[in-house]
Phi, psi and omega in degrees: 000155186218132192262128160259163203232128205279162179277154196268159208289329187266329163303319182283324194294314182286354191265316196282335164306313178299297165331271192319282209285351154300317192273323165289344192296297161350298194260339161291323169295306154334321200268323181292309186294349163253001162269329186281173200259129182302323179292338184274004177249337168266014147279335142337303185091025183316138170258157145209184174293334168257028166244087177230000153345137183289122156346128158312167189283021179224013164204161157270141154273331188235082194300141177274013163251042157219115192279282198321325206278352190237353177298128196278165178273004169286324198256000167299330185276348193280121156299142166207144205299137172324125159254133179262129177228039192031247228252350170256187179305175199264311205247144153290281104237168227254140186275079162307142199275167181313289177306010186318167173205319197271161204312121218216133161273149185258182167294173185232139190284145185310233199176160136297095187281127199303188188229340180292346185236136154296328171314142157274104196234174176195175203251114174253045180111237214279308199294144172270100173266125175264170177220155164302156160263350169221156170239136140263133157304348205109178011248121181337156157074027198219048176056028162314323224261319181275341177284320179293327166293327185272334160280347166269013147293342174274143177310327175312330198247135165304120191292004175274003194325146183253134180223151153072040170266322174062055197254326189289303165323302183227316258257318186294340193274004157241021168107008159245121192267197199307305177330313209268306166319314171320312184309316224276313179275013156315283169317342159294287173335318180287300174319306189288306189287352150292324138276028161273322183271354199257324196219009187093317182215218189169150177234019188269145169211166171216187181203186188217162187216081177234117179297348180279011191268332224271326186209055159316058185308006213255310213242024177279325197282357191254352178291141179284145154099024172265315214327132147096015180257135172320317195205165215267139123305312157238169176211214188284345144336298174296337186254348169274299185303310164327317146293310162224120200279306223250019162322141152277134154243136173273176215169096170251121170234151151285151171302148187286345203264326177314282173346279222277040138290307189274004189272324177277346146297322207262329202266322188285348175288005216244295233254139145337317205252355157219044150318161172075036190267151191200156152330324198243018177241358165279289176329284181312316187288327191296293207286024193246331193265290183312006182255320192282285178315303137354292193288318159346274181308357194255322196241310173266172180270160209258012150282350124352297179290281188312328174251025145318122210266277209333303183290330171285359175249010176293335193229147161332300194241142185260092156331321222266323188311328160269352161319065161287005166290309172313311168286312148340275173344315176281328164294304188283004165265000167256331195247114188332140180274018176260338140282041167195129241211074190265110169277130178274115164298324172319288164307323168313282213294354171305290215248018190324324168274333169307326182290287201289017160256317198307322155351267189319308182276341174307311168284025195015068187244150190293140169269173198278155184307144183316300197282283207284324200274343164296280184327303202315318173311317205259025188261140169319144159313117179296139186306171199276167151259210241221129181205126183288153166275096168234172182300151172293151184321153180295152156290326221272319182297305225289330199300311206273346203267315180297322170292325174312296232271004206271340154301303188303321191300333189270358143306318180315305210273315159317303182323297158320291151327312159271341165308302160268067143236040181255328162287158208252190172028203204315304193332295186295331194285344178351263166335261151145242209225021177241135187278311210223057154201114150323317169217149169301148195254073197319159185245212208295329194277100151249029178258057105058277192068049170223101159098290187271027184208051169309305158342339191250350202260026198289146163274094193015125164077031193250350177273097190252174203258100201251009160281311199257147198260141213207134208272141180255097178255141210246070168307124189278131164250353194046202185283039176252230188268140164291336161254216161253120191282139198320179155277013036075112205277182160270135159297149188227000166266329162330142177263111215261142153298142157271132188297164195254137191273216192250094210283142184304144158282332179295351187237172163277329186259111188332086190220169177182143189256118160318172181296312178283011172072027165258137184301118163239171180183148213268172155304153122278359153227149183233158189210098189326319182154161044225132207298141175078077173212356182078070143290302163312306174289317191325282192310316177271040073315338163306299185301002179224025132279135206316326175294318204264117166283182190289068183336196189235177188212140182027053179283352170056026195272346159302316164241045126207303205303332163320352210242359185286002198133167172315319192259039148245034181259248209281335181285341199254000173277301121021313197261323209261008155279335210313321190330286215299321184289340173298330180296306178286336181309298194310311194291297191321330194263330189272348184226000192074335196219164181208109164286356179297170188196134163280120186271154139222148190240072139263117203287353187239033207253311181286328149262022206305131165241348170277313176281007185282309176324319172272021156251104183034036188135348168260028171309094132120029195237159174298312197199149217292138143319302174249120172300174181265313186281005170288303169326291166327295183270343135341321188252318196245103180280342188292318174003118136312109224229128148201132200235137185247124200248169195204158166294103198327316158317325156264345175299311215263320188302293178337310188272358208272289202283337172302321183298332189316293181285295227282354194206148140297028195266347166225099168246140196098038188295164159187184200278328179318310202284327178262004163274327138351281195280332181300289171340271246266021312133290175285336198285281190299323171309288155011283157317298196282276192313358136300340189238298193290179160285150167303339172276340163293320189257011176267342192268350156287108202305306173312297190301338178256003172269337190285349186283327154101341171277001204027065156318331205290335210291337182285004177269087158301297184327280192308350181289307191311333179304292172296345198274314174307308187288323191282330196247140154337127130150159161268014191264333186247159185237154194198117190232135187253086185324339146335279180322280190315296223292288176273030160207076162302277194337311184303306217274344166297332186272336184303302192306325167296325200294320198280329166251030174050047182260165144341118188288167172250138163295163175282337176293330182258001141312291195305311151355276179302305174316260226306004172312198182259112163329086195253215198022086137173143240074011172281020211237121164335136181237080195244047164077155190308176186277172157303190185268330175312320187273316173321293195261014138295321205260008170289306204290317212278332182272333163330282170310323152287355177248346160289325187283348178274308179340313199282301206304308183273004188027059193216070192315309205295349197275336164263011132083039173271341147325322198263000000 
């Protein structure tokens, strides 16, 4: 069972402070650049393109015995060696005009950092204040999320790692200070300083992940000693090492043009200015942006150019982010090259556990024992988010973007070689087997597909029209794929079917003795879903027939509990029948044969949207190959399946108000409040079956945690599909709740017939009818839903209940009667 757990008080206080100062920083910047006065912003010295105005006679902007701070884009491509200068300016200082005014952050002085912690932490009186020990840095879109998952796999490391704090970046330029950062990693702090009093020191460490550090353009101008200057003498490098001299930084990049696609899909989901996304709108902002930068680079030097506030907020989408040779560059002139650390994502996603030990020791952590470094191996790829489906980028883009990007990449890749080429793992794989390019440059073919770009990966024929009545053919696969395979390498951490052993002829219920000559044994029926559908009373009637022990209800181990650990794998599904198989065991011995039979009842078996990603054959694809219903008849081909569907429109009202009481996850319910969510619900599914396919938004997990109703779960139709391809049939019983509810006895005898049980009198069918309803009346009773929400979630549930009508040949299956 898994508990949750609150968070502590000074932890909410420090998430909601964060929150709040994200959101104003946007508008103190907005508000100072439309107040301010122009002339007082070219005394500043704001660059754009047309303020390229000469430095006054009485300073340099660019002292000429720093050759790198003036470089043009022609002399940009000549490599040239890293000066390293830690903790000072790049530079001299830069000629600010006299009247300078605006508000300038200095370095924030280090703390005495205790020696009892690998961590860098100290002492605030009685209390232990952290600071991180390692940063990632970027590049957005480039598998952060998953290297930061793996890395908080080692025991060493805290599972509080923090991402997306931005306090070097945006947080100090509104007033928080060294204190209030410190705060944010206050559980971590409490942790370390508990084995310090416990063991003396402590070896816990931890880190932050704000992508915005790696090329941050925005917040250079506010550091003391940038005034007047074109491009930053110092920056976030600098102000990070000053504080902490022995940070690890981390550093993932992707190829660029591949990046900055998925930055631009993934961003349309966010931004106004990019609604709407498309190929050929991708296209239209690249050639409107690489023209501006390009004339840039013609007239100013081209760190100049990259970190221009001004130019980078001219267009929607920032080319220059990916342009990584300057922001590398600028890291390795502060920081030792022995602390920093460049993941190539191409390789990463090859090799993830290989990458992520080369990690570990960088970030000098013990390695891990073989059964962890193993867990570590088998853990998922963290989920995608949410990606509109458009054509892969024009040729005509990748040309104008390759050409942008093709000084930098080949400095980027020398720069490296020589930089790591004293090192070992991914660091040195930088380069891969190319001299003068860091990364290949895809052409007409981009459908890559690696880790991000589910998008590119819809499988053939998947796209139904579901307005239209359409003759519906279903090719039986039994348990192989349902689709055409994604484009997409194998996971070797995917969770694989378990092969099925050699099951006894004697018994019914699907068993078979282990090497040590104990029985075990699997369901012989399973009953799917569909939750708030009367599963609950259905199954435990079912379960007081004479044949039938007393099954089990939601053990869910198809979908979720696997993903919980070792010891929720293939023994402990095994284990939790053991009872039942002991039952059956005692007749085998006693009678030679056993008609007894077993159930489990988990509702998230049928419409499952979380576990297909982590399953075997399905990497790097929109929507599944493979199923839960794969899984299934894979180990049991024989299975029964049985599901009980209710009208989808009262079904969702129904689950609405049971999360209300049973979760804080709907609180206050009422017919307003779920119309609220019926809206904004009906908006995005809507939304995704305009750019995806319909089985891509019914099977996407993000669109259904964000929506929070799980609409998805009443597109029966589309499940019902997969269920049909993988199982005979006559292998699934499909109970209409409609029905069952004024004739249990009748709809009881079908069910028994279907699970080839033994018939019942009609007096112990009535018996069994007259129990007691249960689940149910659990539910708030705050009045129907509206009318509004009624014939909205009618419309939007219409095509699908037509189309499961045709799939059953059965008009009653569109609940328009009802």
């Amino acid at each position: 069972m898994v508990y949750k757990k609150k968070l502590p008080l000074a932890v909410l206080i420090s998430m909601a402070t964060m929150l709040l100062m994200h959101l104003i920083l946007p508008i103190n910047l907005r508000s100072d650049q439309e107040s301010e006065d122009p002339a007082t912003a070219n005394q500043k010295r704001a660059v754009t393109i047309m303020d390229i105005e000469a430095c006054p006679a009485d300073g340099l902007l660019l002292p000429e015995d720093t050759p790198y701070w003036s470089e043009r884009i022609e002399q940009y491509q000549k490599f040239t060696d890293i000066k390293f200068v830690g903790k000072k300016p790049y530079t001299d200082v830069c000629c600010a005009p006299d009247n300078f005014t605006m508000k300038t952050f200095g370095y924030v002085q280090p703390p005495l950092y205790t020696e009892k912690s690998k961590n860098p932490c100290w002492y605030d009186g009685k209390r232990l204040r952290c600071v991180p020990y390692f940063f990632i840095i970027g590049a957005t879109k480039s598998g952060t999320n998953d290297i930061m998952h793996r890395i908080q796999a080692h025991p060493d490391v805290a599972t509080d790692t923090r991402r997306e704090v931005h306090w070097f970046s945006r947080l100090r330029t509104l007033g928080a200070e060294l204190r209030w950062y410190s705060s944010v990693f206050n559980p971590v702090a409490k942790t370390i300083n508990a084995e310090i009093r416990d063991s003396g020191s402590s070896k816990k460490v931890f880190g932050e992940a704000s992508l915005g550090y790696l090329s941050d353009v925005h917040v250079w101008p506010h550091f003391t000693g940038n005034q007047g200057c074109y491009e930053p003498r110092i920056s976030i490098p600098n102000h990070i090492r000053y504080l902490i001299p022995n940070a690890k930084i981390i550093i993932s990049l992707r190829e660029p043009i591949d990046r900055l696609f998925s930055v631009y899909l993934y961003s349309a989901a966010a931004r106004e200015r990019l609604k709407d996304p498309s190929n050929q709108k991708f296209h239209d902002h690249v050639i409107r942006a690489v023209p501006a930068y390009k004339e840039c680079f013609r007239r100013l030097p081209v760190r100049a150019c990259v970190y221009n506030r001004t130019l980078s907020k001219l267009h929607p989408i920032d080319v220059i982010s990916s342009a990584y040779a300057p922001f590398v560059e600028d890291w390795l002139r502060v920081f030792p090259r022995e602390q920093v650390y460049v993941v190539k994502f191409e390789d990463y996603s090859k090799d993830m556990a290989g990458t992520t030990k080369d990690i570990y020791e960088f970030l000098e952590l013990p390695p891990l024992s073989d059964y962890d470094f193993q867990k570590m191996k088998e853990m998922p790829v963290v989920p995608q988010n949410v990606y509109y489906k458009v054509s892969p980028i024009q040729n005509r883009t990748v040309k104008v973007l390759r050409e942008l990007y093709t000084p930098f990449n080949n400095r980027l890749a020398k720069m490296l070689v020589a930089t790591f080429s004293g090192l070992s793992g991914t660091a040195q794989r930088l380069s891969g087997d190319e001299s003068t390019q860091a990364f290949s440059v895809y052409g007409a073919n981009m459908c890559s597909c690696l880790l991000l770009f589910p998008h590119l990966c819809q499988p053939t024929g998947t796209d139904v029209d579901y307005t239209k009545p359409t003759r519906i053919k279903l090719e039986f696969v039994g348990e192989g794929f349902l689709h055409a395979n994604c484009c997409g390498r194998p996971n070797a951490t995917a969770y694989k079917p378990v092969d099925p052993p050699e099951y006894i002829s004697n018994s019914k219920t699907p068993c078979w003795y282990n090497s040590t000559g104990k029985l075990n044994c699997i369901p012989y029926f399973f009953m799917v879903g569909v939750f708030k559908c009367g599963t609950t009373d259905l199954f435990r009637r079912i379960t007081r027939h004479p044949e039938v022990l007393m099954g089990l209800k939601e053990i869910h181990w198809f979908t979720k509990m696997r993903r919980f650990g070792p010891e929720y794998q293939w023994q402990w599904y095994l284990d939790q029948f053991a009872p039942l198989s002991a039952q059956i065991d005692k007749e085998l011995k006693a009678k030679g044969k056993s008609d007894l039979v077993i159930g489990e009842g988990s509702v998230s078996y049928f419409s499952d949207s979380h576990m297909w990603p982590d399953i075997h054959g399905n990497e790097f694809c929109a929507e599944p190959r493979l199923t839960v219903a794969s899984h299934v008849h894979h180990l049991n081909p024989n299975a029964k399946i049985i599901l009980s569907l209710r009208n989808p429109t009262s079904r969702l009202y129904s689950k609405y108000l049971f999360t209300a009481k049973s979760s804080e996850l709907f609180k206050n319910p009422s017919p307003q409040q779920f119309h609220q969510y019926v809206g904004r619900s009906v908006r995005m599914y809507s939304k995704c079956m305009e750019t995806m396919s319909v089985r891509a938004c019914a099977y996407n997990h993000t669109l259904a945690r964000r929506t929070k109703l799980m609409l998805h779960e009443g597109m029966y139709s589309v499940f019902l599909e997969d269920w049909f391809r993988i199982f005979p049939r006559n292998q699934i019983y499909i109970v209409r709740m409609e029905d069952y509810s004024p004739n249990i006895p009748g709809e009881l005898a079908k069910i028994y017939d279907f699970l080839e049980l033994k018939p019942l009198s009609s007096q112990e069918l009535q018996e069994i009818a007259n129990m007691s309803i249960v689940n149910t009346g659990k539910n708030y009773d705050v009045g129907p839903m509206n009318n509004k929400s009624y014939w909205m979630l009618n419309q939007f549930y219409r095509p699908f209940n037509e189309r499961l009508a045709r799939l059953l040949k059965d008009e009653k299956w569109t609940w328009k009667k009802d």
